[in-house]
NUMIKOL-629382 format. One line per field, with one value per residue (C-alpha): residue number from 1; residue in one letter; x, y, z. Coordinates in Angstrom, 2 decimals. Layout:
N
nr (NUM_...)
rest (A_...)
x (X_...)
y (Y_...)
z (Z_...)
//
This chain:
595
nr (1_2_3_4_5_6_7_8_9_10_11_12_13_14_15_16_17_18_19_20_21_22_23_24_25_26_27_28_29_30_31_32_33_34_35_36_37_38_39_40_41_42_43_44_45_46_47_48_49_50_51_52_53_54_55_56_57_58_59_60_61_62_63_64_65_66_67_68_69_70_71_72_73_74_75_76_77_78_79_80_81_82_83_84_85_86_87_88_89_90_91_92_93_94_95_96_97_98_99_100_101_102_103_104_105_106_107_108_109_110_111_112_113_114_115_116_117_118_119_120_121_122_123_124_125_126_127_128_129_130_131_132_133_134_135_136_137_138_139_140_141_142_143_144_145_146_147_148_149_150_151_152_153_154_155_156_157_158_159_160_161_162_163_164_165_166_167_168_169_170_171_172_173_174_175_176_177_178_179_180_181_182_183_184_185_186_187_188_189_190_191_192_193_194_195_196_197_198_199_200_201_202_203_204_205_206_207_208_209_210_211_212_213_214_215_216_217_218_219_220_221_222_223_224_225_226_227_228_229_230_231_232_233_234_235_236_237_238_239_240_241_242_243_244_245_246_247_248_249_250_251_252_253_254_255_256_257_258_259_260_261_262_263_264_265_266_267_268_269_270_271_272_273_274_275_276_277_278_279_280_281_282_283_284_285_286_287_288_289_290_291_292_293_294_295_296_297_298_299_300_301_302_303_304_305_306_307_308_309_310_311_312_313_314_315_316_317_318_319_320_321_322_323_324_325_326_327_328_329_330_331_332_333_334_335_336_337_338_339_340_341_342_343_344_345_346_347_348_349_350_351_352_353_354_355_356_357_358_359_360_361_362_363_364_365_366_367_368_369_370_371_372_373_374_375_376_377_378_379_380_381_382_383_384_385_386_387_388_389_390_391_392_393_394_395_396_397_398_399_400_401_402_403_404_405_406_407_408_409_410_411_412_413_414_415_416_417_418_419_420_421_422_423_424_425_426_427_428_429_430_431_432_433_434_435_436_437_438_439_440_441_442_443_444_445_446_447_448_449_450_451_452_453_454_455_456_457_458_459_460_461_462_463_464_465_466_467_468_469_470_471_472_473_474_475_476_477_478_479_480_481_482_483_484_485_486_487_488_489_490_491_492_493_494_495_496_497_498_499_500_501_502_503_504_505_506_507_508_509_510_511_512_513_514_515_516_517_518_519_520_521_522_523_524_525_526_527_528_529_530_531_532_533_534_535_536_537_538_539_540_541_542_543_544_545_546_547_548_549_550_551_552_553_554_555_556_557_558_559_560_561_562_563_564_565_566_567_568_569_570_571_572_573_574_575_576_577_578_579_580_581_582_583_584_585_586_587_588_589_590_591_592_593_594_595)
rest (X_X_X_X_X_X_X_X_X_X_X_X_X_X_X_X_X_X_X_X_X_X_X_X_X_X_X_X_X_X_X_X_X_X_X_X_X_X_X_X_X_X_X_X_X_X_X_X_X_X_X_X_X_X_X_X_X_X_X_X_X_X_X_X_X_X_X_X_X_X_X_X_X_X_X_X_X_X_X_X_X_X_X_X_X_X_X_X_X_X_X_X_X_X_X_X_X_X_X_X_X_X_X_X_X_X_X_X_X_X_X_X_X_X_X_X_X_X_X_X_X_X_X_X_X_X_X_X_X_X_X_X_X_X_X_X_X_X_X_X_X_X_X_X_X_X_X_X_X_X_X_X_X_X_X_X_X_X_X_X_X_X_X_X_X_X_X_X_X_X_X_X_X_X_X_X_X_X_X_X_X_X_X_X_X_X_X_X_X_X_X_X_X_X_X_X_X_X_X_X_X_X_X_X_X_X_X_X_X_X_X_X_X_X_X_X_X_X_X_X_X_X_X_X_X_X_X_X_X_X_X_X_X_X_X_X_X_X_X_X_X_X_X_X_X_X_X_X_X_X_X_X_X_X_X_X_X_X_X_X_X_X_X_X_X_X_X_X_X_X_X_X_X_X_X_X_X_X_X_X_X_X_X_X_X_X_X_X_X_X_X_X_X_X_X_X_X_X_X_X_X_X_X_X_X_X_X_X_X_X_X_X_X_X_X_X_X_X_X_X_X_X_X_X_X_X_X_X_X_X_X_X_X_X_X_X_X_X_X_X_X_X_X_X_X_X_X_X_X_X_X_X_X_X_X_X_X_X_X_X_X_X_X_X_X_X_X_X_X_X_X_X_X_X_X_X_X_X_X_X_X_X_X_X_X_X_X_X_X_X_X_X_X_X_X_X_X_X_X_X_X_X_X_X_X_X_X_X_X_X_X_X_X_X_X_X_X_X_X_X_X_X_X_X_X_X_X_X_X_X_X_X_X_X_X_X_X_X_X_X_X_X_X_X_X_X_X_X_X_X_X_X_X_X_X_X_X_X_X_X_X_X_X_X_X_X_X_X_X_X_X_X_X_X_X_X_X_X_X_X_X_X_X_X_X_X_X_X_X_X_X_X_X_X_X_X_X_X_X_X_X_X_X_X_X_X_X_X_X_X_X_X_X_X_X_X_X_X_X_X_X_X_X_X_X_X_X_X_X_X_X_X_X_X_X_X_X_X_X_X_X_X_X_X_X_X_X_X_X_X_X_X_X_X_X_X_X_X_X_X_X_X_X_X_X_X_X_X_X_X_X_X_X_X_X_X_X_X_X_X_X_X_X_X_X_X_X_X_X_X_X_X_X_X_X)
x (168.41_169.87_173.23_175.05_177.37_180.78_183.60_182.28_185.01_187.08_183.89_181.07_177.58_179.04_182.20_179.98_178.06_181.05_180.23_178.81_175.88_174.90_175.15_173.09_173.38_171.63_169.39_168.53_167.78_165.69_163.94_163.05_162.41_160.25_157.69_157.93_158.35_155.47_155.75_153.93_156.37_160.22_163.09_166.21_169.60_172.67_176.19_179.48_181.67_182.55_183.00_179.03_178.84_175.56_174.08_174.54_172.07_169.89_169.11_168.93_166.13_164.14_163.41_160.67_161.07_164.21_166.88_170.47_172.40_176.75_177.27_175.72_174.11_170.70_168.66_167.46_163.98_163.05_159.86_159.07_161.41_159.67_161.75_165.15_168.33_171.43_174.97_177.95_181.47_181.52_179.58_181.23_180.36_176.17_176.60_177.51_175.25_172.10_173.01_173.06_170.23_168.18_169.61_169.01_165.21_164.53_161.40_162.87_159.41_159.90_161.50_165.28_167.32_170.95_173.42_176.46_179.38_183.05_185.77_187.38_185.83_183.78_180.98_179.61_175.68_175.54_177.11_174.50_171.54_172.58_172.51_169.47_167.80_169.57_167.73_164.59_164.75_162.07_161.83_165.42_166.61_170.31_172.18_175.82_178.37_180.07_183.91_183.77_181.22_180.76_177.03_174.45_173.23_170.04_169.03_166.02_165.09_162.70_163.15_160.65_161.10_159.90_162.77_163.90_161.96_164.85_166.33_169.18_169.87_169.46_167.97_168.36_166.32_166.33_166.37_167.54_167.02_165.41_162.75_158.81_157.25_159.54_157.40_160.26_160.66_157.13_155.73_159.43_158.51_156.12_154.34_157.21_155.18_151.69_152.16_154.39_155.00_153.88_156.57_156.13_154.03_154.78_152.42_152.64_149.68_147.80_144.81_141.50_138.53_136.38_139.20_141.83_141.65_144.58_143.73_146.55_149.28_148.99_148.79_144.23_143.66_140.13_138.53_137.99_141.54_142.06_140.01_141.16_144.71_144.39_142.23_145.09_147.49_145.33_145.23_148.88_149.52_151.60_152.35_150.71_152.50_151.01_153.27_152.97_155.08_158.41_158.65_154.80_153.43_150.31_149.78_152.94_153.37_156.44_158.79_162.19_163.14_161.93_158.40_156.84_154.72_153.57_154.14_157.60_157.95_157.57_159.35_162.65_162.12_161.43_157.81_156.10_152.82_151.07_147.47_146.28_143.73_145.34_143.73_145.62_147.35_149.46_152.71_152.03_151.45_155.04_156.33_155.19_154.00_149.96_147.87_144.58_141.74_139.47_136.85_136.60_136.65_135.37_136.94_134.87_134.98_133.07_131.80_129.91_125.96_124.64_123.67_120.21_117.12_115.47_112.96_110.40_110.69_109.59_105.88_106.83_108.88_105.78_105.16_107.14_108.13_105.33_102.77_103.28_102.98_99.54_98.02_99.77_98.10_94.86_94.53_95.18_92.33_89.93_91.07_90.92_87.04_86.11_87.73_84.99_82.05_82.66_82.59_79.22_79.41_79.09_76.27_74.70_75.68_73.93_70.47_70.50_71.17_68.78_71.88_71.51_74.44_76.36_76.09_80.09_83.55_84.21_87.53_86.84_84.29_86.52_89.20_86.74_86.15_90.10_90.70_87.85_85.69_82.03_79.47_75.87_74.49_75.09_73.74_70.52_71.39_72.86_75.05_76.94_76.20_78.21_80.87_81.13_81.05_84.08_85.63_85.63_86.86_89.64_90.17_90.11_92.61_95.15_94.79_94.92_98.09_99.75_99.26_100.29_103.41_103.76_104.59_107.67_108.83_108.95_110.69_113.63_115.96_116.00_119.14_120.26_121.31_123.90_127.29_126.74_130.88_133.25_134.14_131.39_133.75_136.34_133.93_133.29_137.19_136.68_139.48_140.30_142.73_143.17_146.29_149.28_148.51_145.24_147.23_148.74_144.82_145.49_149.08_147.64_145.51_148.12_145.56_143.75_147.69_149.58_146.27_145.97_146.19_147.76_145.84_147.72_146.29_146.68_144.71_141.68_139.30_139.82_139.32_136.32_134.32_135.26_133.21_130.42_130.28_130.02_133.06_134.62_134.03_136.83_136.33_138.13_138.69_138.81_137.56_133.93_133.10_135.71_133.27_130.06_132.02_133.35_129.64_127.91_129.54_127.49_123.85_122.60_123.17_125.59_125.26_127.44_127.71_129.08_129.54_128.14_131.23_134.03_137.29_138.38_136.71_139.76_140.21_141.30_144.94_147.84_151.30_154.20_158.05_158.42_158.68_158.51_158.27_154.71_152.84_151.67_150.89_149.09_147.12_145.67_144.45_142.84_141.31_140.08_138.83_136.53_135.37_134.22_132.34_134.51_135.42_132.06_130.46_133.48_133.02_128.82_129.92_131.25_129.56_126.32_126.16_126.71_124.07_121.62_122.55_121.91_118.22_117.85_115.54_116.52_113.95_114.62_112.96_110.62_112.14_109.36_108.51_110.26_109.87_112.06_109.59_106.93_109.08_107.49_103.88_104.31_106.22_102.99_100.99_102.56_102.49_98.75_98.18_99.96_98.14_94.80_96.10_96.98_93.88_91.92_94.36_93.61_89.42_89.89_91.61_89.44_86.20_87.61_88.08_84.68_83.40)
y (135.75_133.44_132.50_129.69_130.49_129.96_132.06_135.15_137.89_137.38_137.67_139.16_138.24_139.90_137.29_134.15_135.11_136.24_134.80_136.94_138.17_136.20_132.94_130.59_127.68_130.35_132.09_128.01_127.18_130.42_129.91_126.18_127.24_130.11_128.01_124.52_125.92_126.84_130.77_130.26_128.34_129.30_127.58_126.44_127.60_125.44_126.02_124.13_126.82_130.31_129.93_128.72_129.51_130.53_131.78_135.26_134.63_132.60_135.22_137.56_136.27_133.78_136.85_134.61_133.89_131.85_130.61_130.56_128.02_127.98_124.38_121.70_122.81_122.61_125.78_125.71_126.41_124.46_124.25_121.72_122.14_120.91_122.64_122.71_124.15_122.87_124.28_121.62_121.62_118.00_114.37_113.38_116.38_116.88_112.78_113.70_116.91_114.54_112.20_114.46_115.74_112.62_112.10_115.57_114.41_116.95_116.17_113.70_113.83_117.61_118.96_119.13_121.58_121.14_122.90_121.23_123.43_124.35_125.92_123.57_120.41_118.20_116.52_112.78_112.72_109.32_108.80_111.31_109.73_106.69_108.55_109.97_106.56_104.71_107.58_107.51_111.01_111.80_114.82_116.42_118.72_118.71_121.32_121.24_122.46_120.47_120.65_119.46_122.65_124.57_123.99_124.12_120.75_119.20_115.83_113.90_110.75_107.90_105.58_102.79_102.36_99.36_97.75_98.33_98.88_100.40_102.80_104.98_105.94_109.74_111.47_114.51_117.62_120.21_123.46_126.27_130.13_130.89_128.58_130.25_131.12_129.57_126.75_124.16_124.97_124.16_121.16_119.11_117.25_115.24_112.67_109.81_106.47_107.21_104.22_101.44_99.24_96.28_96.95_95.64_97.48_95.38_95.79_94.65_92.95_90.65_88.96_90.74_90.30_91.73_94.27_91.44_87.44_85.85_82.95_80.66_82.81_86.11_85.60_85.71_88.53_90.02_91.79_95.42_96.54_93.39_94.91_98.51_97.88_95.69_98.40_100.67_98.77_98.38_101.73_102.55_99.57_97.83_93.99_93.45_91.77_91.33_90.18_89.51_91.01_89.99_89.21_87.40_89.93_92.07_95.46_96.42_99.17_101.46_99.62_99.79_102.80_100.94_99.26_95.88_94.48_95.89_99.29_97.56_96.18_100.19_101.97_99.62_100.44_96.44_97.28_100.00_100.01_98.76_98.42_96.77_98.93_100.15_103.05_107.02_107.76_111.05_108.60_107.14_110.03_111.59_108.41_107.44_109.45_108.82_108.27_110.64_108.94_106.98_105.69_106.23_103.51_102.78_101.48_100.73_98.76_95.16_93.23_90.01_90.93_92.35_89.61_88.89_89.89_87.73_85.51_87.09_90.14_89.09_89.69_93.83_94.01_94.84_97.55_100.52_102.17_105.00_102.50_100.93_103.66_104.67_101.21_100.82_103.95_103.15_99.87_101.69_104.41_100.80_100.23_103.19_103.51_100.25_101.02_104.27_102.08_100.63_104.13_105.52_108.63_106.21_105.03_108.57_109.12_105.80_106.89_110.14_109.14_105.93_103.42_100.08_97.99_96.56_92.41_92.11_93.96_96.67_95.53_92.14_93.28_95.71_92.63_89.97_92.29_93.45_89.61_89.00_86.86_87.10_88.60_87.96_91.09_94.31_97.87_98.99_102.73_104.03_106.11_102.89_101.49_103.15_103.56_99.40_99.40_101.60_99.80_96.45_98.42_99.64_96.18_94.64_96.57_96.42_92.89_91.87_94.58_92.51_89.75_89.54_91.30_88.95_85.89_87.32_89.03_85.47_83.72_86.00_86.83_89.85_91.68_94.47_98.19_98.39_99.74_103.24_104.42_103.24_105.07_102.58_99.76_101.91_101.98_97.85_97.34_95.04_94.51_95.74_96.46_95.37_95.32_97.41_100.09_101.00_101.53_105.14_106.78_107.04_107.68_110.99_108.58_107.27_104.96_103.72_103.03_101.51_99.08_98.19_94.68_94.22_91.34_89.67_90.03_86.12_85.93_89.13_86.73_84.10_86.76_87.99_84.19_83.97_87.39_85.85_82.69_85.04_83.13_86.55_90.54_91.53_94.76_94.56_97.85_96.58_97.53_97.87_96.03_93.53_92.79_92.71_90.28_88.05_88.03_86.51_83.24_82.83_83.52_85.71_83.01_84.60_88.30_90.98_94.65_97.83_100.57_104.08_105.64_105.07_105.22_107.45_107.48_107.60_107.51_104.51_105.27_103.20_103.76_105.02_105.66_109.11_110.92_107.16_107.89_105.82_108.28_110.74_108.40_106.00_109.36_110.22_106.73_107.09_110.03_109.20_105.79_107.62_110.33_107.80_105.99_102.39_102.41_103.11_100.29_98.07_98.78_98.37_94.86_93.43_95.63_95.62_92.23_91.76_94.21_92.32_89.16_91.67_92.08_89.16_86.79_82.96_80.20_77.89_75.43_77.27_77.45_75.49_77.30_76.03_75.97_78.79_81.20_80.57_81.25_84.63_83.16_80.16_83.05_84.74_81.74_80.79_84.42_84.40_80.45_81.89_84.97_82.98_80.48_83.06_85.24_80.83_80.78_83.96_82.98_79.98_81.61_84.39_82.27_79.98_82.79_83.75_80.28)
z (94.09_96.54_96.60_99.18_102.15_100.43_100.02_98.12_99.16_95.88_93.46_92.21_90.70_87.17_88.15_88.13_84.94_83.15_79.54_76.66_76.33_73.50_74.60_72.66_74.97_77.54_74.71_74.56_77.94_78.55_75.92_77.29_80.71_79.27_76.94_79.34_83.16_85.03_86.06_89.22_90.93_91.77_89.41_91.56_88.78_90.35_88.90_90.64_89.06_88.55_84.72_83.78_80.28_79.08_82.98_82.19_79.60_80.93_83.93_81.66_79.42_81.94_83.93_86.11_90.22_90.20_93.10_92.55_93.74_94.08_94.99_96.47_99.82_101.61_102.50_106.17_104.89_101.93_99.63_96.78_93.45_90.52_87.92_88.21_85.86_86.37_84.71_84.64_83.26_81.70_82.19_85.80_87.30_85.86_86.92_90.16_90.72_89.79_92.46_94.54_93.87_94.00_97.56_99.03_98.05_95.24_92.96_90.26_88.60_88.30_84.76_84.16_82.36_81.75_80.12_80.03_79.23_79.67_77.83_75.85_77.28_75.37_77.35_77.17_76.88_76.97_80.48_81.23_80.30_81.80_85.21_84.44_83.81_86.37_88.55_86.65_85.67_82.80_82.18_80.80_77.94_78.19_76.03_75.19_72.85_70.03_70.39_66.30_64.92_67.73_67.03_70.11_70.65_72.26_73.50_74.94_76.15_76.12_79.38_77.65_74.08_71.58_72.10_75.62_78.96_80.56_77.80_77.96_74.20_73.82_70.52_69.37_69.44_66.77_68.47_67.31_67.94_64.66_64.24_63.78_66.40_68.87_67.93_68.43_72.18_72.85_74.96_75.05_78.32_77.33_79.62_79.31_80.13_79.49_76.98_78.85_75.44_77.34_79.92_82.90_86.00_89.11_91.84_95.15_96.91_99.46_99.38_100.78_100.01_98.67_97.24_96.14_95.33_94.23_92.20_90.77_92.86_91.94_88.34_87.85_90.41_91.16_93.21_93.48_93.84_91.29_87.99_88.90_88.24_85.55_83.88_84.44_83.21_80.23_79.70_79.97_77.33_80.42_81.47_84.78_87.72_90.93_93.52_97.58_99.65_99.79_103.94_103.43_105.94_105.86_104.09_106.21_109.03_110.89_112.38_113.53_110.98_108.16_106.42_106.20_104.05_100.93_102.23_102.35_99.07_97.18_100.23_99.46_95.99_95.31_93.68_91.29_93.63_96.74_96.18_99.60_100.43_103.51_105.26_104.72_107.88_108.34_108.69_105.54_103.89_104.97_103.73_100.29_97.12_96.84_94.28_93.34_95.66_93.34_96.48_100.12_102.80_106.37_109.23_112.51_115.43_115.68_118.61_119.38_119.94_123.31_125.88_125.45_127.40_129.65_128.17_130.27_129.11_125.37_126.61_126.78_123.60_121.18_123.22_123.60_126.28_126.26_125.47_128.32_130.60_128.98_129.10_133.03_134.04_131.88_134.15_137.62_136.56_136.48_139.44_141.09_139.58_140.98_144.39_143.98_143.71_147.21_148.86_150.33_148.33_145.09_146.12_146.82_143.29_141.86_144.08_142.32_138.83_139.29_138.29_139.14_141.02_138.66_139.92_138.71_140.21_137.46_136.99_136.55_133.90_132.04_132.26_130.84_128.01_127.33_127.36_124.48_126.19_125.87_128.18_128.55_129.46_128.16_129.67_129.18_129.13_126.09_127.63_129.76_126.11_124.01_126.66_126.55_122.80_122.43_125.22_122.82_120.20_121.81_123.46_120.28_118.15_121.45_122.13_117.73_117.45_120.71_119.74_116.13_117.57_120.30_118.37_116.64_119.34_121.21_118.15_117.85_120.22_121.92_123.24_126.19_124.32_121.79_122.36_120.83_120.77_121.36_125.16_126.43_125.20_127.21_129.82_129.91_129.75_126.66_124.88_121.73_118.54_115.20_112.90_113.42_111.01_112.71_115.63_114.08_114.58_118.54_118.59_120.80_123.01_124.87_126.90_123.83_122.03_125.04_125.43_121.96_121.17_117.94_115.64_112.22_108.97_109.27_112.51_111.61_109.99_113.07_115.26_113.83_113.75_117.59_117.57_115.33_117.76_120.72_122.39_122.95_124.09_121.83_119.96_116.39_114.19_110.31_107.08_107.43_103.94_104.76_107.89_105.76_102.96_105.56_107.41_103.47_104.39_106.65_104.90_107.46_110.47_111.93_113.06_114.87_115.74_114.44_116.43_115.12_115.78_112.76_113.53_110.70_106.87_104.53_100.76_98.79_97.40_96.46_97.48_95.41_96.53_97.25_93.39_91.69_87.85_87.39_89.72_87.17_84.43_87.27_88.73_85.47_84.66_87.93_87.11_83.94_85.31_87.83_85.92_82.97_86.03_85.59_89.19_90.51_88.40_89.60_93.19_92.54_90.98_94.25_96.87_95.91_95.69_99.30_99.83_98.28_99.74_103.67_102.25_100.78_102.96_102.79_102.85_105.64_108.10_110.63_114.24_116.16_119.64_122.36_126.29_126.70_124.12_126.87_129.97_130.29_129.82_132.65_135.02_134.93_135.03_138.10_139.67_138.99_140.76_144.03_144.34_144.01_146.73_148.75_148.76_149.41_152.73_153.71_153.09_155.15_157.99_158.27_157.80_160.57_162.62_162.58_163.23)
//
């Protein structure tokens, strides 16, 4: 046991639990502790006084890990408290001690015991509970002593009733030492506000598609984030409200010791919830409560397209690069044979075999026949015969597969590499950044977060149709289905690029205040909505349509061919015209010369 740094030199442990042995306030809250607590974690047992009647007891029959506390202090090293007992001497004091608690950031969600006793003082449970709402404290058994019988008494609470959303009014619990099988100490923290009684559950929001749309204000919401909460709050029998954050800002980030946004709204306890689809970041999470992940999202960097090729170089795009090697180096063997059949020791070679001259260059030959033209003579040998044959054939499937190739490759633009991560936009020094939150991922980048350029949720979608027009090299990080929604306005006109490389892949939460009471009951809506598959046919009802629309091809006008398809096809035109009006000069010369 661990007890505080005060002034021990005038007592004893047998000092502090000086009450008898048969306690039945203690018997009581043991016997609470023993059937409700869970044994695998550590119980903190705080008393503000020497004269704790029923302690004594209690240690003696809990007998389970346990910290004792004398006072109100904070351990240097301290670990999550989720069940707590607490001894007082009357109403101001427990009042007082729960405050504290609350503000020294103990687990209010976690289960409360308190024994309220003193001699001769009566004790006001009704104050109590009205700190214990007023904190939103849930889950409480207080025990006390009747100054009237002397009876051991026992009270509850309900924080939503029929009548009341915020309800204070304690009832009473009929414990009592005797009863079968301990049977009456059994589950006594139930789960308060699985069923809200059409309280309120206010939720703040912004607009995002395709996870929220606001229609009419906030008051016909959709969306993916839109039908999950109101399923939950269909489940949990609770009135909707979906609000926007209360400066009109974005999801919200750190700043200046405090939160924006929605993140704003729930940290300044103005709002149940934010559901805004914001990215987990490890600031976040040491911030706010969050909820069991129901989905996972994306979040990637987007440019403008790669500059296009040359039009020229449309002619090489049906072919790869290795096919172009082969039929480069298939072409210079031709040529290299032909430049054979001019040597003397070809000619040796034809006397021996009994081969005719051929009355044609070889390469202009093989180059009539690759082109498809006809010829009017054909070898007589069938040896040269069937080496001509397969020559066609081969000619034929080359030039049919090229071609058929060719004309799409010349009506659709064709572009330099792809940006493959995103060190080559580092590389370029194009700018880049994206709202403030995104900003946390490279807090230990110091280049990448002094550089960043910060974008407004109001500005994101006009930054990302300068990207679509091109007009920019800007390099935004945002939700990667937020990209693809925004991109089905456009019907496939408009195009842009993702880089491989994702900035982070983080689960879809919401946001709670740290140890807000709807966290549980929200969680295991969650839960239940996932594991039933609602969430996945809700996400499949928004995403997959914008999938479909991707493969979807639309019927439009043909683009006709322009000059610019055949820039390519005159640039070799032209190439060829100069070479054959250089090799006439060169004739003329040389035949002058000779003359």
């Amino acid at each position: 046991m661990d007890f505080s740094a005060k002034d021990l030199d005038n007592h004893t442990i047998e000092h502090f639990m000086s009450d008898d042995s048969t306690s039945e306030l203690g018997l009581l809250a043991a016997k609470v502790a023993y059937y409700n607590f869970e044994w695998r974690f550590f119980t903190v047992v705080m008393f503000n006084t020497v004269q704790a009647i029923g302690l004594n007891t209690f240690l003696r029959h809990y007998q389970k890990s346990v910290t004792v506390k004398l006072g109100r202090f904070l351990p240097e090293k301290r670990h999550s408290v989720t069940q707590m007992v607490i001894f007082g001497e009357d109403s101001s004091d427990l009042s007082s001690t729960l405050r504290w608690t609350v503000r020294s950031k103990y687990d209010s969600n976690g289960k409360f015991i308190i024994i309220c006793a003193f001699f001769n003082q009566d004790c006001d449970e009704q104050k109590i509970f009205q700190t214990l709402q007023s904190l939103f404290i849930l889950n409480v058994v207080l025990l006390k002593t009747s100054l009237k019988t002397n009876r051991s008494l026992a009270y509850s609470y309900d924080i939503v009733s029929n009548e009341k959303c915020k309800n204070n009014v304690p009832y009473r619990l009929n414990l009592f030492t005797a009863c079968e099988n301990d049977n009456c100490f059994k589950d006594l923290f139930p789960e308060k506000l699985s069923n809200f009684q059409k309280c309120r559950l206010v939720i703040s929001t912004v607009e995002q598609p395709p996870f929220m749309y606001l229609y009419n204000g906030t008051r016909s919401p959709s969306g993916i984030d839109g039908d999950i909460m109101k399923l939950a709050a269909n489940m949990l029998n609770a009135t909707l409200v979906l609000v926007t954050p209360s400066d009109g800002l974005d999801a919200g980030h750190y700043i200046n010791n405090n939160w924006t946004g929605s993140l704003g709204d729930v940290y300044n306890g103005l709002r149940h919830v934010s559901a805004c689809s914001s990215p987990l970041s490890s600031n976040k999470y040491g911030n706010f409560q969050i909820s069991f992940p129901y989905y996972s999202m994306d979040i990637v960097w987007a440019t403008r397209q790669p500059t296009q090729k040359a039009s020229w170089e449309k002619l090489l795009n049906p072919l790869n690069f290795y096919i172009r090697i082969i039929l480069f180096m298939l072409f210079v063997s031709i040529v290299f044979m032909n430049t054979i059949c001019t040597f003397k020791i070809w000619r040796q070679v034809r006397r021996a075999f009994e081969i005719e001259p051929p009355k044609y260059s070889f390469l202009f030959f093989s180059w009539v026949l690759f082109l498809g033209l006809p010829i009017l003579r054909e070898p007589e040998r069938k040896s040269f015969l069937i080496t001509v044959y397969t020559w066609i054939w081969f000619c034929f499937v080359i030039r049919s597969a090229y071609q058929a190739a060719l004309i799409n490759s010349l009506k659709k633009p064709a572009y330099l590499g792809n940006l493959e991560s995103f060190q080559d936009v580092l590389s370029n020094r194009y700018p880049y950044g994206g709202v403030a939150t995104l900003k946390e991922y490279y807090t230990d980048d110091r280049v990448i977060y002094d550089n960043w350029v910060v974008v407004d949720q109001a500005h994101l979608y006009e930054t990302l149709d300068s990207i679509l027009a091109g007009t920019t090299d800007f390099v935004l990080a945002s939700n990667k289905e937020a990209i693809k929604h925004h991109l089905m306005r456009y019907k496939g006109t408009k195009q842009l690029q993702i880089i491989p490389e994702k900035i982070v892949n983080s689960p879809t939460v919401v946001y709670y205040k740290k140890y807000s009471p709807v966290t549980i009951p929200l969680n295991n809506v969650l839960r239940t909505a996932l594991e039933a598959g609602f969430i996945q046919r809700i996400h499949d009802k928004y995403l997959d349509h914008d999938r479909k629309l991707f493969r979807r091809e639309y019927s439009k006008r043909p683009e006709p061919l322009t000059m610019k398809h055949f820039t390519g096809s005159f640039v070799l035109l032209m190439l060829g015209w100069f070479v054959s009006a250089t090799y006439f000069a060169v004739e003329y010369i040389c035949g002058n010369l000779k003359d």
